[in-house]
C-alpha positions in Angstrom: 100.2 128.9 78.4 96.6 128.4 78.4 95.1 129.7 81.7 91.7 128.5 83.3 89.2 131.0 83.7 87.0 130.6 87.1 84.2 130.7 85.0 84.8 127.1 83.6 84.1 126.0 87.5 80.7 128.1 87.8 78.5 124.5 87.4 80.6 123.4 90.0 79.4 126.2 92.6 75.9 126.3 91.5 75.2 122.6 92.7 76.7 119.8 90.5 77.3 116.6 92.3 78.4 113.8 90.4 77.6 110.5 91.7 80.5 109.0 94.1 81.6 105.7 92.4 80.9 102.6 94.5 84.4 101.3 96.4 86.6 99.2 95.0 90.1 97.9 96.5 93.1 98.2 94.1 95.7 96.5 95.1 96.1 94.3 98.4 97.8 96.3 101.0 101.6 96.1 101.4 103.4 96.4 104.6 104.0 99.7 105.6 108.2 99.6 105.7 108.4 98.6 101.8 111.0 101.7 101.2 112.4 103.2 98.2 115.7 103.7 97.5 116.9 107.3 97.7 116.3 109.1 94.8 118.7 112.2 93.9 117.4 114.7 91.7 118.8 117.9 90.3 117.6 121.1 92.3 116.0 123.5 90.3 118.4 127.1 90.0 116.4 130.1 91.2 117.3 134.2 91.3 116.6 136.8 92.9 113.0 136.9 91.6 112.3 134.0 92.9 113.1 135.4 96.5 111.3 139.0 95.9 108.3 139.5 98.4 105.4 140.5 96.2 106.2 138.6 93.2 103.0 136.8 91.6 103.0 133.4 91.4 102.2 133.6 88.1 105.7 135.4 87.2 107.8 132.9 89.9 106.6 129.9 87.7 107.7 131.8 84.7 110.8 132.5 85.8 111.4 129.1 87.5 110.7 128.1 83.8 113.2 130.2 82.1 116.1 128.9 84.4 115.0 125.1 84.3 113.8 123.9 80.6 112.8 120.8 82.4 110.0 122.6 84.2 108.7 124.7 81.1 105.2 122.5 81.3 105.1 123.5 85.0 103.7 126.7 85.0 100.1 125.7 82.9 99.5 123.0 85.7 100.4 125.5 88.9 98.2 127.9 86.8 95.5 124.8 86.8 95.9 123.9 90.5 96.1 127.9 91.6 92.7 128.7 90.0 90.8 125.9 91.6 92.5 127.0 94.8 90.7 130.1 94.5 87.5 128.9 93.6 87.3 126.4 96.4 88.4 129.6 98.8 85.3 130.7 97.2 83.2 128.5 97.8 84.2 127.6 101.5 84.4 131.3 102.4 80.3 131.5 101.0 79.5 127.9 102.1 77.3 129.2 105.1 75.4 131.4 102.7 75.0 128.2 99.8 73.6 126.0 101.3 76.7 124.0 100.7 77.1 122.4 103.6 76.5 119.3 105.9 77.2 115.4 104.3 76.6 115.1 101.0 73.1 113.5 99.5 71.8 114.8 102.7 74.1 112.0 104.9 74.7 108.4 103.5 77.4 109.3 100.9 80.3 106.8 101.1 83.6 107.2 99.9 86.0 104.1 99.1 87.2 104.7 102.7 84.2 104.0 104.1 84.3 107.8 105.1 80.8 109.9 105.1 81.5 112.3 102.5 80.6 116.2 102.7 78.7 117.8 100.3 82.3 119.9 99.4 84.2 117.2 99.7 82.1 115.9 96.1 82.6 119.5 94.8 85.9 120.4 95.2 87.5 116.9 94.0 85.7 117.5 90.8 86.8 121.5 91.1 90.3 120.3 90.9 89.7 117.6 88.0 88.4 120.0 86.0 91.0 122.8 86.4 93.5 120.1 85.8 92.2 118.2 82.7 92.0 121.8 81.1 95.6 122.5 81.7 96.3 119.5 78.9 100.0 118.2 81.2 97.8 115.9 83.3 98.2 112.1 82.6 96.1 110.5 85.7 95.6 111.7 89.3 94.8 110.2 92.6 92.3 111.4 94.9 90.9 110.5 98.3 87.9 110.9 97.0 88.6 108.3 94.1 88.6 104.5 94.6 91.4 104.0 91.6 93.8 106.8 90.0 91.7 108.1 87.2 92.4 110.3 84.2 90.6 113.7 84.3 87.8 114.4 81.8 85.2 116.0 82.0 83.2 112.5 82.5 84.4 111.2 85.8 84.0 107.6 84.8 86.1 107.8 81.7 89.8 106.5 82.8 91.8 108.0 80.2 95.7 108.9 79.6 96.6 112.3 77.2 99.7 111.1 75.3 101.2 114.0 75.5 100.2 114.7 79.3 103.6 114.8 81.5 102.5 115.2 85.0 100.7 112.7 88.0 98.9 114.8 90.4 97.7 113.6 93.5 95.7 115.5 95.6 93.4 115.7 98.7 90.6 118.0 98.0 89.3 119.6 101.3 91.5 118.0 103.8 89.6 118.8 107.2 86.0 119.1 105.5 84.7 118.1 108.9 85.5 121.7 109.9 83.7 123.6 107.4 80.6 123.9 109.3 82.2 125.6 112.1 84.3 128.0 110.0 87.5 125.8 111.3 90.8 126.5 108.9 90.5 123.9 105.7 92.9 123.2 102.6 94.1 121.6 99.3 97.1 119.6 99.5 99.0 118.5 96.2 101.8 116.2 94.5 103.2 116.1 91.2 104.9 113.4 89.9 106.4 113.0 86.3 103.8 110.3 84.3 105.3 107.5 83.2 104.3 108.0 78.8 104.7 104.3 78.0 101.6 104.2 80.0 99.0 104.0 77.6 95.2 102.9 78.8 92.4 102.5 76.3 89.5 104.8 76.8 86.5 103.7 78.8 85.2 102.1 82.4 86.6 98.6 81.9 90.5 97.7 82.1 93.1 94.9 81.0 95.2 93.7 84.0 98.5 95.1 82.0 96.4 98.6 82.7 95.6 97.9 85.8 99.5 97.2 86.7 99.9 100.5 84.6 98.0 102.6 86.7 99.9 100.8 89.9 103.1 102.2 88.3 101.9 105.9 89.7 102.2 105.0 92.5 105.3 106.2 93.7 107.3 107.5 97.0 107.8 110.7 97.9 111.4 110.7 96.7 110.0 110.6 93.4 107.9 113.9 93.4 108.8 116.8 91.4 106.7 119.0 93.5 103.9 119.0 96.2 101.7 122.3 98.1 98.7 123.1 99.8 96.3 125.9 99.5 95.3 126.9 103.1 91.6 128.3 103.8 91.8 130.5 106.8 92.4 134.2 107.9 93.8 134.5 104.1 94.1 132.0 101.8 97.7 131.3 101.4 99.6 128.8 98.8 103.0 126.9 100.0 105.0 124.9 97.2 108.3 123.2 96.9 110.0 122.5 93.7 112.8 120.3 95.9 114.8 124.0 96.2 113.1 125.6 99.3 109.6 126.3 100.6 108.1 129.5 99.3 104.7 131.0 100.3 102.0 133.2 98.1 99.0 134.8 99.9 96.2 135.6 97.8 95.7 139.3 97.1 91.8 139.6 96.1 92.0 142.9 94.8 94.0 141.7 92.3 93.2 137.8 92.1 96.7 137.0 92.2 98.8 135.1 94.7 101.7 137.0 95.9 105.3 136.1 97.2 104.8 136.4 101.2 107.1 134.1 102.8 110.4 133.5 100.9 112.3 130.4 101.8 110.3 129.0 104.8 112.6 127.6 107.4 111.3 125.6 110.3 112.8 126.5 113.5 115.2 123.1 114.6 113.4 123.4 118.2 110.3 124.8 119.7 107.8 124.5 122.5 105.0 123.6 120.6 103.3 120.0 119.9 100.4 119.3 117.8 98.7 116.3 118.8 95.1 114.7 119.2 95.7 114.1 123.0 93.0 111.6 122.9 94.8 109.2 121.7 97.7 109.5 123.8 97.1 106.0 126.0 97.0 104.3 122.8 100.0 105.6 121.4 103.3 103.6 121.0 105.5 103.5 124.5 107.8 105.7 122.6 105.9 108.4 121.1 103.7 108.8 124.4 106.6 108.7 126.9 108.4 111.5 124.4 105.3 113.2 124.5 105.1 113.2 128.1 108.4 114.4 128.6 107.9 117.4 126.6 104.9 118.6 128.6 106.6 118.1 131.6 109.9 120.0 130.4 112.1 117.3 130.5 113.1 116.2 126.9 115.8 116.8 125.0 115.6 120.5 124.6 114.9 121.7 128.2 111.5 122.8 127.6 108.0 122.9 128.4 105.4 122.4 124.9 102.7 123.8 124.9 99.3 121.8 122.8 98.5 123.3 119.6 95.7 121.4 117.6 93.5 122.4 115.2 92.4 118.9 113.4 93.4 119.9 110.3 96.6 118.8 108.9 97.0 121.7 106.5 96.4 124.5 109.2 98.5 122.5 111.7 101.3 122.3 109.1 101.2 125.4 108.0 101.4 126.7 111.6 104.8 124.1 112.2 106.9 125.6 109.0 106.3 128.7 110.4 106.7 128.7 114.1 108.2 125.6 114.6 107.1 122.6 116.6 105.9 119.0 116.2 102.7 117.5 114.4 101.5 114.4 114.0 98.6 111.6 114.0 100.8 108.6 115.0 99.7 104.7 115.1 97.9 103.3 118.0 95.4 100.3 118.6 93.0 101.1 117.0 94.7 102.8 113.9 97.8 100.8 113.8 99.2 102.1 110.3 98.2 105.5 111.2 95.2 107.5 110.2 96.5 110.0 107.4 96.9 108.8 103.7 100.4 108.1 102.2 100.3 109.2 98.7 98.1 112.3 98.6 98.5 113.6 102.8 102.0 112.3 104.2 104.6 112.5 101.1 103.9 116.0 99.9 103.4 117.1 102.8 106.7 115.5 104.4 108.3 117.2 101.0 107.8 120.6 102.0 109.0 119.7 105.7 112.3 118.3 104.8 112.6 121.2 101.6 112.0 123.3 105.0 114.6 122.0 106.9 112.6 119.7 109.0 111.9 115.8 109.7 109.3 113.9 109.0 109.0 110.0 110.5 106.5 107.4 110.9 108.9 106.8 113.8 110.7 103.9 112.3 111.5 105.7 108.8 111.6 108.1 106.3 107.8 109.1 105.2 109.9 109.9 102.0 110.9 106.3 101.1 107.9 104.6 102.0 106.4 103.4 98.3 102.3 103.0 98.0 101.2 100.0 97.4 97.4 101.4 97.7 96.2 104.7 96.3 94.7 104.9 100.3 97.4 103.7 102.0 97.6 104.9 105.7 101.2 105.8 107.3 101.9 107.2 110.7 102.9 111.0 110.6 105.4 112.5 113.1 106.9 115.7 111.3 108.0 119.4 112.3 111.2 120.8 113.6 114.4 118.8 113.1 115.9 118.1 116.9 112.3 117.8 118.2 111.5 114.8 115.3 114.6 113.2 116.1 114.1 113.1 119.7 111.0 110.7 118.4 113.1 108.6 116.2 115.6 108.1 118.6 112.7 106.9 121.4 111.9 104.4 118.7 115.5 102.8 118.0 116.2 102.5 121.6 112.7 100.8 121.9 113.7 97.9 119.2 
């Protein structure tokens, strides 16, 4: 296993800021109900190691090895993706005393979302492409801070497949980089897909359309992923995963640089009191999901009782809070965002995979988040997710709505 040393990533924190590519649309945007077939797939067999507060990650991914062959490549890529996670703790944790902060290029910096792009924003995308391309298991990833799913060299306008690379990642950076500045909670969320190896792409900027409908083969549905995570940045900087057996959760020890086993087999609670909305929004909201909503303040929903509003504005810190205390989050359609505001491939699947691994729902109040298959690497999707009997109080509102 070849592990990444953070000193690989030091020209990253002293200042280098590759030049965001200009936007260009990939494919023509699908409608949002094109589903997948459920996809079954063999859960991974873990022991008692597995479930052992204090346990490194490093020696769960070894051991998660051992007892699945399949997964023997895993551990170089979570050694990839946990290093990066540590140097973007870094770097947000000193961002106040860098300099690094504020938009990028000093305000002006687009990305292909049309999205004012923070100066971490730039740095940590390029962060995680290098910790990945050094693991040698990466074929392409997807970013939201990439117009097209790229291949991870060292030269971000090389698109580029490793024949022997087994994994797609896809990955949001800095998800809530808006909050940086005020010291608000931030993360890393991440997918891993298996990479399609008859997928071969010649090196350089230019592509044939047969590679162009080869890099539109990686993107896939949630059913299809192998494995998704985020790193959270807050009052520690903790790491959730899901192998599709369970929802475990490392916090990072400092003193020794490791992430440790603190939360074994994260359960969601079925109910709670809590919802996690922008409120804002709420007289735009679909009939369903704002007379649901109003029902729970009020105490007379399904359950009985009275929520209480939780919202941070980050989705990783407002997740992370949900699998462990229970409750409801979501950014759902309305008028002026009618397929949502969150991203499909890189924000709602993986994210949805560790609420279901946890026990919970996640909806985009007409279906599965699961079985919705990308037909954009920026494809938005309403996101309504948390604890079971709370979701499915939304997707009932919705069926009786039809």
């Amino acid at each position: 296993m070849r592990l990444l040393s953070l000193a690989l990533l030091a020209p990253l924190a002293q200042g280098f800021l590759p030049a965001p590519a200009a936007p260009r649309p990939f494919t023509q945007r699908a409608p949002l109900h094109m589903s997948a077939p459920p996809k079954t797939r063999k859960a991974p067999v873990f022991d008692e190691v597995c479930e052992t507060t204090g346990v490194t990650l490093t020696r769960f991914m070894i051991e998660v090895a051992f007892l699945n062959p399949e997964m023997q490549e895993l551990p170089a890529l979570f050694s990839g993706i946990s290093t990066a996670c540590k140097a973007i703790s870094d770097m947000v944790k000193r961002s106040q005393l860098t300099g690094l902060v504020g938009y990028a290029d000093g305000g002006g910096s687009i990305n292909v979302q049309g999205e004012e792009q923070k100066t971490l924003d730039i740095m940590t995308n390029d962060v995680l492409k290098r910790a990945l391309r050094f693991t040698g298991k990466l074929g392409v990833l997807a970013s939201e801070e990439e117009d097209t799913p790229v291949g991870v060299p060292l030269n971000p306008k090389d698109v580029v497949f490793d024949e022997t690379s087994k994994y797609t990642a896809v990955f949001d950076p800095l998800d809530g980089s808006s909050n940086v500045d005020a010291g608000i909670p931030t993360g890393t969320i991440f997918g891993i897909f298996e990479h399609d190896d008859e997928c071969e792409i010649a090196e350089g900027g230019s592509m044939t359309e047969d590679e162009l409908l080869c890099l539109q083969n990686t993107l896939k549905p949630g059913t299809d992923l192998i494995a998704s995570g985020y790193c959270l940045y807050s009052s520690s900087c903790f790491f959730v995963v899901t192998l599709g057996a369970g929802v475990y959760g490392f916090t990072l020890d400092e003193n020794i640089g490791e992430f440790v086993l603190t939360h074994p087999n994260i359960k969601v609670p079925e109910t709670s009191k809590i919802y996690s909305f922008n409120e804002a929004n709420m007289p735009q909201w679909d009939v369903p999901m704002r007379e649901t909503v109003e029902k729970w303040r009020l105490g007379t929903g399904a359950s009985g009782n009275s929520f209480t509003s939780r919202y941070i504005g980050s989705m990783v810190g407002d997740v992370h809070r949900t699998l462990l205390y229970g409750g409801v989050f979501g950014y759902p359609s309305d008028k002026k965002n009618v397929n949502g505001k969150l991203r499909l491939l890189y924000e709602g699947a993986p994210m949805s995979f560790l609420m279901e691994q946890a026990g919970g729902l996640s909806t985009d109040g007409r279906g599965r988040v699961m079985e919705i298959v990308p037909k954009e690497v920026h494809q938005r999707v309403p996101i309504i997710m948390g604890s079971k009997k709370d979701v499915q109080e939304v997707i009932d509102a919705y069926a009786k709505s039809k």
